[in-house]
N, C-alpha and C positions, 0 to 999 in steps of 0.2 A: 504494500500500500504506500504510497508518496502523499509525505507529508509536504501539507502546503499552509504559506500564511498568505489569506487571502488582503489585498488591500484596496478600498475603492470609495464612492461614498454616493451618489445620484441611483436615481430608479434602474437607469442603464446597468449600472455596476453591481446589483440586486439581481437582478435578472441573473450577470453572470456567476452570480453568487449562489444563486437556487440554482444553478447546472453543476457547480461542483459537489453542492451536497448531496445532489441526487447519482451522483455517479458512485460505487463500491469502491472503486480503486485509488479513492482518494479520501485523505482524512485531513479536514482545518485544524490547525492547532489556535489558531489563532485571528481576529480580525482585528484591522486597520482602520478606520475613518475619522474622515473631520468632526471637529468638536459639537458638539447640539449647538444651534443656531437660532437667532429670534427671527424668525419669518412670517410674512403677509404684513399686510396692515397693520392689523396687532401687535404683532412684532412678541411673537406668541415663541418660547424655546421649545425648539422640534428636535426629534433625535432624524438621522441621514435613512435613506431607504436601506442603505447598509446593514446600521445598526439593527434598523429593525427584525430583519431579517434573523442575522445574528442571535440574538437576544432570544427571537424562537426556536432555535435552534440550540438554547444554551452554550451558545460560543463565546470565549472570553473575547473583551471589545477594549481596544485602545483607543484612546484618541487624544493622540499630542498633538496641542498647534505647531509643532514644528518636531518631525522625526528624528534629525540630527541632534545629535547629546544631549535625548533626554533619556530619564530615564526608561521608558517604554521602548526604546531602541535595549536596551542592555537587556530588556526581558525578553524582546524577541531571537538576541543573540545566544539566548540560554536556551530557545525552546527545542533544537536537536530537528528544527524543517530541513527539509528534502530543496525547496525553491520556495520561490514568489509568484504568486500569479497578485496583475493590478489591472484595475480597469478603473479609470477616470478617480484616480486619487484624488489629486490634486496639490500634490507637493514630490518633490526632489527624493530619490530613494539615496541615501551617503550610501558611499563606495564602499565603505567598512561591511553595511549589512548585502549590499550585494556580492560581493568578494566570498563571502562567508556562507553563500546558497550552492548548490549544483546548476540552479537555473533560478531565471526572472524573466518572467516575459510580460508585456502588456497587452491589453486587449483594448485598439484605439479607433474609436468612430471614423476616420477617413480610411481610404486609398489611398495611403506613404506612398513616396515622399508628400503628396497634396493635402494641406492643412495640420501640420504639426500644430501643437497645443492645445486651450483649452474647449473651444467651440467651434469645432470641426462641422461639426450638424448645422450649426448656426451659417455657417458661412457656405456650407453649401447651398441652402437655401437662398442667401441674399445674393449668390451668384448667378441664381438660376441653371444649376446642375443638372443636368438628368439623370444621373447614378451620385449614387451612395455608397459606401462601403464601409467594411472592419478591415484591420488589419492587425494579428496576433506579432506582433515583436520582441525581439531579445532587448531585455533594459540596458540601458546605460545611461551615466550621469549627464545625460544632455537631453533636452527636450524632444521625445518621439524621434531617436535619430537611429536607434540601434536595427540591427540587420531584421529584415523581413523573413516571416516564417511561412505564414500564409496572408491567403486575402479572399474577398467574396463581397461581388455587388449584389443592389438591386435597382431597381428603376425607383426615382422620385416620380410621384403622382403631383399632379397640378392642385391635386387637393391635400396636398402632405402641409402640415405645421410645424414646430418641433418635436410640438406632443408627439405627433403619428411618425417621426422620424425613428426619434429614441426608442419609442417601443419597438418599431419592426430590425431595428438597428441593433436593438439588445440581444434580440431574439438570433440576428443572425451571428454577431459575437458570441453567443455561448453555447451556440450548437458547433462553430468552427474551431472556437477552442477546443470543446469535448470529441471532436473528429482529428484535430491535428495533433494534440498535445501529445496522445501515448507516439505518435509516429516520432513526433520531435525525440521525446524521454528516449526513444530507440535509438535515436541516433539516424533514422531512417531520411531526416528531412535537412538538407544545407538550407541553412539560411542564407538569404540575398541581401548584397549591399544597398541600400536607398540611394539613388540616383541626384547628387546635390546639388546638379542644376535642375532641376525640377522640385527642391523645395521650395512650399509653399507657407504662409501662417494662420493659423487661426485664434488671435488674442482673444482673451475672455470678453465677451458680449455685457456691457453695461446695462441695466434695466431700462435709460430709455432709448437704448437701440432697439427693445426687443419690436419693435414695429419700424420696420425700413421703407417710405415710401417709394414707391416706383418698385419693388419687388417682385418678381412672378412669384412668389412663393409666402405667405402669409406665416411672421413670423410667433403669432400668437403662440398660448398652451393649450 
């Protein structure tokens, strides 16, 4: 069984979260996610769809606002995992705990090299995209730069929003993951270098971008 620490923290990252629990051949020792947050109007403290997840599952749950030297870094350094699997963390993994895994990969809402960072979904909409994708990568200390494992589109619908993105975007991250990963752990699968004149960015989406005029694609939830 390969021991994993899972890390992530949006609905997205839930999704891939309920694909590793439901698989036998994999046991969490542990999750990762952003700190509970005061969101909406009310400004109401929410735990991450992470967490929640988590939490039903009786998983131990960290959440440092910053992973580097703290101490929830030295606890996960003790826990004796196999690798990392992340999807949409949202913070830097130190080289200390990657170094210290067999593997780290990430599970990143674009087609790498196109839309490194944090609103990948976001920007492919304001671009007016016709495909979507995941892209499963090896971690490394730089922003969604490390070598590609696999990948998998789908067509954006004229009537796609974020909402309807990340859902169907989650769905096809965590079936790819649970298709590609044992092949990867085999050794069965070379990872591909990201091609770096074809990187592209996707900064984090302020709240009042979340509606872009002139957009073919309706940035709403």
């Amino acid at each position: 069984m390969t021991k994993i620490i899972f890390m992530g923290t949006p609905a997205f990252a839930a999704t891939v979260l309920e694909g590793i629990l439901s698989d036998a051949d994999y046991q969490v020792l542990a999750v990762v996610t952003q700190p509970d947050r005061a969101v909406g109007r009310k400004k109401v403290l929410s735990m991450t769809p992470v967490k929640e997840v988590a939490l039903a599952h009786d998983l131990p749950v960290l959440q440092p606002e910053k992973l580097s030297g703290s101490p929830e870094m030295d606890l996960l350094m003790e826990l004796d995992a196999d690798g990392i699997v992340t999807a949409a963390f949202g913070q830097f993994l130190p080289t200390k705990l990657l170094n210290a895994m067999d593997f780290a990969v990430n599970v990143h809402a674009s087609l790498l090299p196109k839309y490194r960072g944090g609103a990948p979904i976001h920007y492919a909409l304001i671009n007016g995209d016709e495909r979507g994708g995941v892209t499963i990568m090896e971690m490394v200390k730089e922003m969604d730069a490390g070598d590609m494992i696999a990948s998998s589109s789908i067509a954006i619908e004229e009537t796609d929003n974020v909402g309807t993105l990340f859902e169907k975007l989650a769905i096809v991250g965590r079936d790819l993951l649970l298709k590609t990963l044992p092949e990867y752990l085999e050794g069965n699968i070379k990872p591909v270098a990201q091609d770096v004149s074809q990187v592209t960015f996707s900064p984090n989406i302020q709240p009042e971008e979340e509606r872009v005029a002139g957009s073919p694609h309706a940035l709403e939830w």
